[in-house]
C-alpha positions in Angstrom: 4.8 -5.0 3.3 2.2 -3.5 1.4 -1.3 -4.4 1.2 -4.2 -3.6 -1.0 -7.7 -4.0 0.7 -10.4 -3.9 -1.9 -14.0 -3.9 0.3 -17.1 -2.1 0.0 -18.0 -2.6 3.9 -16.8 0.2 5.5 -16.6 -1.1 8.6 -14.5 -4.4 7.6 -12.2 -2.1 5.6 -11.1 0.4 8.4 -11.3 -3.3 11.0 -9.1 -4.7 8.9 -7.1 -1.9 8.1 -6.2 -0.4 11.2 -5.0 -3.9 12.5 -2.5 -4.2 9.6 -1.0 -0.7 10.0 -0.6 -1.4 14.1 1.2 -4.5 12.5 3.5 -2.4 10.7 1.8 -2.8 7.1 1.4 -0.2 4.4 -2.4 -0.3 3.8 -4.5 1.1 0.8 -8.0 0.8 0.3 -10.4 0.4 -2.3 -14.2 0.6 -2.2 -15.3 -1.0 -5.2 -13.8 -3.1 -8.1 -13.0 -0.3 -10.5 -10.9 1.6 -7.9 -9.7 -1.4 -6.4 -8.8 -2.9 -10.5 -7.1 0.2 -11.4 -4.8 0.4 -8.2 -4.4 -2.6 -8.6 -2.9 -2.9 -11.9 -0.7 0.5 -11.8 0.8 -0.2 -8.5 2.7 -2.3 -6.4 1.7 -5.2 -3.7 3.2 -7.8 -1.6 -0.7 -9.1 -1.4 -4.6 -8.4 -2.0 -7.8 -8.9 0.1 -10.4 -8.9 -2.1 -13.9 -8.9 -0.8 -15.6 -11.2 -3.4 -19.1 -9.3 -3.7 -18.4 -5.5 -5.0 -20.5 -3.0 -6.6 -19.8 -2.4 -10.5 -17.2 -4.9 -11.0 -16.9 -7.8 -8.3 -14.1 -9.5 -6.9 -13.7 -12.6 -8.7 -13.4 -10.4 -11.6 -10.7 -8.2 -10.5 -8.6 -11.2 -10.0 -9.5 -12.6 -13.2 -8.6 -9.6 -14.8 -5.7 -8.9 -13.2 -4.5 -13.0 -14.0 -5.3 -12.1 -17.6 -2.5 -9.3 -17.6 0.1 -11.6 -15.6 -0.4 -9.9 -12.9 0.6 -12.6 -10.4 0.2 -10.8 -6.9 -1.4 -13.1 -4.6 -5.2 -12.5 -3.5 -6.6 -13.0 -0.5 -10.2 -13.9 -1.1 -12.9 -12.5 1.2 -16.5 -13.3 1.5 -19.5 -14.6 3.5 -20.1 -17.6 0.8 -18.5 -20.6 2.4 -19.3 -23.2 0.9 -17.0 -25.7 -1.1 -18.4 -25.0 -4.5 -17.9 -21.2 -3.5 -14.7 -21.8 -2.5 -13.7 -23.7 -5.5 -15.2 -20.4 -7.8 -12.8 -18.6 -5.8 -9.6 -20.4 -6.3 -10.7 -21.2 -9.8 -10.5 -17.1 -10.9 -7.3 -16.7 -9.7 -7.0 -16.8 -6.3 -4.5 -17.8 -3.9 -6.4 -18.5 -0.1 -9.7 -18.0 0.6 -11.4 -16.9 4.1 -15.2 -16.8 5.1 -16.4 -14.3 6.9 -16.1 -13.3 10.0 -13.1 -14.0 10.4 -10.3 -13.7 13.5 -7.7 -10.9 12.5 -5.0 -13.3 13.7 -6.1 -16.0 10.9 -6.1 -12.9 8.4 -2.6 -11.8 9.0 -1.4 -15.7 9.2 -2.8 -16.5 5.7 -1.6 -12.9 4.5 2.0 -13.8 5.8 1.9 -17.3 4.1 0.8 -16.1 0.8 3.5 -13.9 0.7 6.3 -15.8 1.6 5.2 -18.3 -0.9 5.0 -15.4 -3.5 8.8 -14.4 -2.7 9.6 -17.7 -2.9 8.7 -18.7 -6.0 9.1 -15.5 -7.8 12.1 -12.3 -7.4 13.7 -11.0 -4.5 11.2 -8.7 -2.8 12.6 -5.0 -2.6 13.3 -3.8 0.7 15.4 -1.3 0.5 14.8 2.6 -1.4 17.0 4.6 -1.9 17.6 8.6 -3.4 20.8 9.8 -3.4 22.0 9.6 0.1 18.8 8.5 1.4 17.7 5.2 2.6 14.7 3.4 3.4 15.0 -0.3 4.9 11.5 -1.5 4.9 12.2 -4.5 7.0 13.7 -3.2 9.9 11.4 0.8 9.0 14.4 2.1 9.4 15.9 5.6 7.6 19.3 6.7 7.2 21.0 9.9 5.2 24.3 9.7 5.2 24.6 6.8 7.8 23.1 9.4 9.8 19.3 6.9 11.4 17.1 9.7 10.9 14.0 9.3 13.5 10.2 9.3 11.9 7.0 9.2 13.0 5.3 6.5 11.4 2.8 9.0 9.3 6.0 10.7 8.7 7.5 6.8 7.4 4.3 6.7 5.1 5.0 9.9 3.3 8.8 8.9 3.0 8.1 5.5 1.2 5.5 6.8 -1.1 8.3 9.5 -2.1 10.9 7.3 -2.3 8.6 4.9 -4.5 7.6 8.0 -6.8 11.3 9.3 -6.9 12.0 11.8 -9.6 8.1 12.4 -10.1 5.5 15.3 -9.4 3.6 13.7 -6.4 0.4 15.8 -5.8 -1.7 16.0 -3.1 -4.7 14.2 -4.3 -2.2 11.0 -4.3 -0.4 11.5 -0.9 -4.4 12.2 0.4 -5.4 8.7 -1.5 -1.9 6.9 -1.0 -0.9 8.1 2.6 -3.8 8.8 4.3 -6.5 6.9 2.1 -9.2 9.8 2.1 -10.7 10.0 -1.5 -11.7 13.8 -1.0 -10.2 16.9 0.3 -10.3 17.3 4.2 -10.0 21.2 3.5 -7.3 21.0 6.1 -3.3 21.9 6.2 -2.3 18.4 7.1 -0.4 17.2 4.2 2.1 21.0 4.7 2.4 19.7 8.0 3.4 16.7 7.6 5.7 17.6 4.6 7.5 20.5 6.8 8.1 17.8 9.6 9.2 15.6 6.8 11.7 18.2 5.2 13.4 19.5 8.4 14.1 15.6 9.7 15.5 14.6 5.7 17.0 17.7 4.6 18.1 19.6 7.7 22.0 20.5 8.5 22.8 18.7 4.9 23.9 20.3 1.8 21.6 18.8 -0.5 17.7 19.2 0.0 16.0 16.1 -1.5 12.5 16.8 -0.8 11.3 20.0 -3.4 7.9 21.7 -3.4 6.9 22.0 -6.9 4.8 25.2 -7.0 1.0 24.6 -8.1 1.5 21.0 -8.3 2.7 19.2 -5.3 6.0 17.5 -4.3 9.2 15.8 -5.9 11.7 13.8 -4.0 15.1 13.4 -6.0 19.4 14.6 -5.8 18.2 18.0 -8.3 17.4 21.1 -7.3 
């Protein structure tokens, strides 16, 4: 699954975070309501947590916003204002569950898992499954086959796959494999994205006829069947 954290707490962020990738999520995080608005609104999510005080635009607002615009994806709200008038507010703007701070992780996932069953339940199958040209992704079972051949990956190396395989057929640069893989919003000044995309290339493209994974000179990388 893939989750978007939108929290300005640092510390809550990379907590909550780190606990979902060990889980087996796909995590991006957002530091404030614009960025978290924006991402959002252009890309996909099984589920939201949404810290309900953020700077510039807060979080009851996001989710308002993003009701507005039919954009149904469930929202986890977060914040240190329990009571029931607070809670009502909450639910009232849009969102689905709502859970004071602090918090147990385990109550965190629970609610996370529940929203989202109820989500696929009510609404369209969920994808699970990417594919490009030979290549195949089951995101249930983080599993990746070319060929029928299971093709082993690291789970960094599963990352960069699925945001490929999710921007199939585009120019992916490295500013968004920085902010979508490994969630820094700057340059590291470091080689790791070359790395990683080397390891990548030999495990996906190595001993078959058909590279999939293309370096696109002074822009950054396209996964599709052309050459």
């Amino acid at each position: 699954m893939r989750i978007l954290i939108i929290e300005d707490d640092n510390q809550v962020a990379s907590f909550i975070r780190k606990g979902l990738i060990e889980s087996g999520w796909n995590v991006d995080v957002a530091d404030n309501g614009k960025d978290g608005l924006f991402l959002a609104a252009t890309e996909r999510y099984d589920a939201l947590i949404v810290d309900r005080m953020l700077p510039g635009v807060d979080g009851l607002t996001v989710i308002r916003t993003l009701r507005a615009s039919e954009n149904k994806t469930p929202a986890l709200v977060l914040s240190a204002l329990g009571e029931v008038d607070d809670r009502v507010q909450g639910l009232k703007a849009g969102g689905d569950d709502y859970l004071v701070k602090p918090f147990a992780f385990s109550e965190l996932v629970a609610r996370l898992e529940a929203l989202v069953r109820r989500s696929r339940s009510a609404g369209e199958a969920p994808v699970t499954v990417l594919e490009v040209g030979d290549l195949k992704m089951d995101l249930l079972r983080r599993e990746v086959y070319r060929s029928g051949r299971k093709i082993e990956l690291q789970p960094r190396e599963f990352q960069l796959l699925e945001f490929l395989m999710r921007h199939a057929g585009q120019v992916v640069t490295r500013t968004m494999l920085l902010e979508g893989v490994w969630n820094y919003h700057f340059d590291p000044q470091t080689n790791v994205i070359d790395v990683h995309v080397s390891r990548l290339r030999a495990k996906i493209d190595r001993d078959f006829p058909t590279p999939l994974l293309h370096t696109v000179r002074g822009a950054g990388y396209r996964l599709d069947t052309t050459a």
